[in-house]
C-alpha positions as CSV (number, residue, x, y, z in Angstrom):
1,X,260.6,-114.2,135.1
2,X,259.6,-117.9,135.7
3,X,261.4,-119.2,138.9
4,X,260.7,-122.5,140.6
5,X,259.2,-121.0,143.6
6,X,258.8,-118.1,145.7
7,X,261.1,-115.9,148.1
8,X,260.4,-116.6,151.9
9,X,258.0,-113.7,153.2
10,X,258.4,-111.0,154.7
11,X,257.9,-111.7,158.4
12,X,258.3,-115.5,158.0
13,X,261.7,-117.4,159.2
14,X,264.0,-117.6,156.7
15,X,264.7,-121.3,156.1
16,X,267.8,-122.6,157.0
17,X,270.6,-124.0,154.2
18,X,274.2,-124.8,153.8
19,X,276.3,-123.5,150.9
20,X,280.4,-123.9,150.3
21,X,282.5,-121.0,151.3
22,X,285.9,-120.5,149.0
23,X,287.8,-123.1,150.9
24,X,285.2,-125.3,150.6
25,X,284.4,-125.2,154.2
26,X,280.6,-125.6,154.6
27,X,278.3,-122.6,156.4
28,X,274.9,-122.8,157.5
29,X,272.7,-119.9,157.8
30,X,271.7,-121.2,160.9
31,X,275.6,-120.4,161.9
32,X,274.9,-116.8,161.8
33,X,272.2,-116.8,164.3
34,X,272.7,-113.9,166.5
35,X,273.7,-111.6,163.0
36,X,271.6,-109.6,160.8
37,X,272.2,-111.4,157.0
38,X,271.9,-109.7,153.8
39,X,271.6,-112.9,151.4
40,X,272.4,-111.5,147.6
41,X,271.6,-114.2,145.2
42,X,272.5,-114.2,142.0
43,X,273.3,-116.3,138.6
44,X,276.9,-116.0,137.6
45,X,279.9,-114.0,139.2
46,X,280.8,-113.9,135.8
47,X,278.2,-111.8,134.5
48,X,278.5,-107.9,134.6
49,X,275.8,-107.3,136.4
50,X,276.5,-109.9,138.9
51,X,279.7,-108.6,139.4
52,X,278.8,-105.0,140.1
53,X,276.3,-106.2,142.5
54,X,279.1,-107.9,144.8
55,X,281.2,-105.1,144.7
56,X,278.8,-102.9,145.5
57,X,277.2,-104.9,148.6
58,X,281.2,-105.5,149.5
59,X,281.5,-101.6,149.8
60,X,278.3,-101.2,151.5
61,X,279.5,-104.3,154.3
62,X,282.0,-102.2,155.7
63,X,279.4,-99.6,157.1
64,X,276.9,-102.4,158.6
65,X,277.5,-103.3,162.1
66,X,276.3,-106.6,163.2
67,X,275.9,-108.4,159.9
68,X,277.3,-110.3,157.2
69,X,276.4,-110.4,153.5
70,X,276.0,-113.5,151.5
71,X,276.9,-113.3,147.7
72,X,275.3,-116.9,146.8
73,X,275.4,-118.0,143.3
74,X,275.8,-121.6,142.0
75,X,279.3,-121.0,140.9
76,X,282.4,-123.3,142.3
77,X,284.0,-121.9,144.9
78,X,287.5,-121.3,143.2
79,X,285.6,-119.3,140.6
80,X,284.5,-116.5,143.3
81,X,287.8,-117.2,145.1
82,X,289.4,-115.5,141.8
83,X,286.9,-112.9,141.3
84,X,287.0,-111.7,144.8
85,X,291.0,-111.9,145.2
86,X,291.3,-110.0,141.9
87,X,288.8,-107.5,142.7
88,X,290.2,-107.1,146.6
89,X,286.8,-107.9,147.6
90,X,287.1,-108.5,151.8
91,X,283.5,-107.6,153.3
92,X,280.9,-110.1,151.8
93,X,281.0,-113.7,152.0
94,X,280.9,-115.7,148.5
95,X,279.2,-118.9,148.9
96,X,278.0,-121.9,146.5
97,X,275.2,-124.3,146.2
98,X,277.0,-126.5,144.0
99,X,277.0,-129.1,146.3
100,X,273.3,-128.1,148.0
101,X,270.7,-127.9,145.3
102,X,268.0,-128.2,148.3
103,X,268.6,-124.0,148.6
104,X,266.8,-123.9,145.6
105,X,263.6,-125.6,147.6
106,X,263.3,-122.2,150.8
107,X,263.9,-120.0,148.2
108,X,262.9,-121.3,145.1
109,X,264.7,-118.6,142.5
110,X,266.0,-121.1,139.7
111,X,265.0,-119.9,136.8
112,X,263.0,-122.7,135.0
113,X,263.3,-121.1,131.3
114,X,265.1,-118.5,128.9
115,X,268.4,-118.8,128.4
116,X,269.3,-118.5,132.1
117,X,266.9,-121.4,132.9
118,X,269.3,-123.4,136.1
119,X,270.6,-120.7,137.0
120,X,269.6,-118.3,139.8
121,X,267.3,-115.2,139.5
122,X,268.8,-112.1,141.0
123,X,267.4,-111.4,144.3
124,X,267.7,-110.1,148.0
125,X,266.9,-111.7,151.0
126,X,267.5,-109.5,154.3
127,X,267.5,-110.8,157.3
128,X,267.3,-109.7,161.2
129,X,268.8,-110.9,163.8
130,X,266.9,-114.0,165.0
131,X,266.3,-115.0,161.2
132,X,263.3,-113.5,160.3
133,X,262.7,-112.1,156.8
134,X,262.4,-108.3,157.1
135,X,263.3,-107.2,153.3
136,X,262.8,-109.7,149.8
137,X,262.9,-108.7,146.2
138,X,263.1,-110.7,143.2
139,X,264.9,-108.1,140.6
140,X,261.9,-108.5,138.0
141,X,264.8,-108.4,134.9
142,X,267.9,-110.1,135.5
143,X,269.9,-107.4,133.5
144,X,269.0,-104.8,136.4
145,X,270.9,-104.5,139.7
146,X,268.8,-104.8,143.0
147,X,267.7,-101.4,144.6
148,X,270.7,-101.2,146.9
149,X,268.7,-98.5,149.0
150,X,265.8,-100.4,149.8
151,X,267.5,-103.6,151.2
152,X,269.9,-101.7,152.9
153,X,267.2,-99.1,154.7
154,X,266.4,-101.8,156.6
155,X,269.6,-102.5,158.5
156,X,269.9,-98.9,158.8
């Protein structure tokens, strides 16, 4: 998989970046400061895979004390809105960076060829409490689902 960069390391501080909530409010990670974060980045909430992977980290929210999860994708807002409404979907956080291509530049996973080339390569970001990286992987093919179990020991 050919992305235009790198995930932040492990140990590093996770670099800051606004995205678009559903009602288009804007959030910084920066605003969760204080919170563990479990970014899961993705290309389309209209893919199956993508899909399963937000409902899954939405069931997994409701046992993690202290933190909020991230579903980011490049998707407008109203189209995660939908999927999450329909699906009943509470615990995670949708957010877009329709309107903040820069996220691309911390965590460089747009894919720069294939068929997906523009969009976002499947990966997981965790984060502690102060913002420092404590869990990354970049899902190697972006038909597969991130190891849920791995990202999540870590907040355990």
């Amino acid at each position: 998989m050919n992305t235009a960069g790198e995930l932040p390391q492990k140990g590093s501080m996770a670099p800051d970046f606004k995205a678009v909530k559903n009602d288009l409010s804007e959030i910084k990670l920066s605003d969760l400061k204080g919170k563990r974060v479990v970014i899961n980045i993705f290309p389309s909430i209209d893919t199956g895979v993508c899909a399963a992977s937000v409902r899954r980290f939405n069931k997994e929210a409701s046992e993690l004390k202290n933190t909020v999860v991230l579903c980011l994708s490049q998707d407008l807002p109203f189209a995660q809105a939908r999927f999450c409404g329909a699906e009943g979907l509470t615990n995670v956080v949708t957010v877009s960076t329709f309107r903040n291509p820069e996220f691309n530049q911390g965590y460089g996973m747009l894919l720069k060829d294939g068929p997906m080339a523009g969009l976002m390569a499947r990966s997981v970001v965790v984060l502690d409490e102060e913002g420092k990286v404590v869990y990354t992987e970049l899902v190697s093919e972006v038909t597969n689902e991130p190891n849920y179990e791995a990202a999540l020991a870590c907040l355990k």
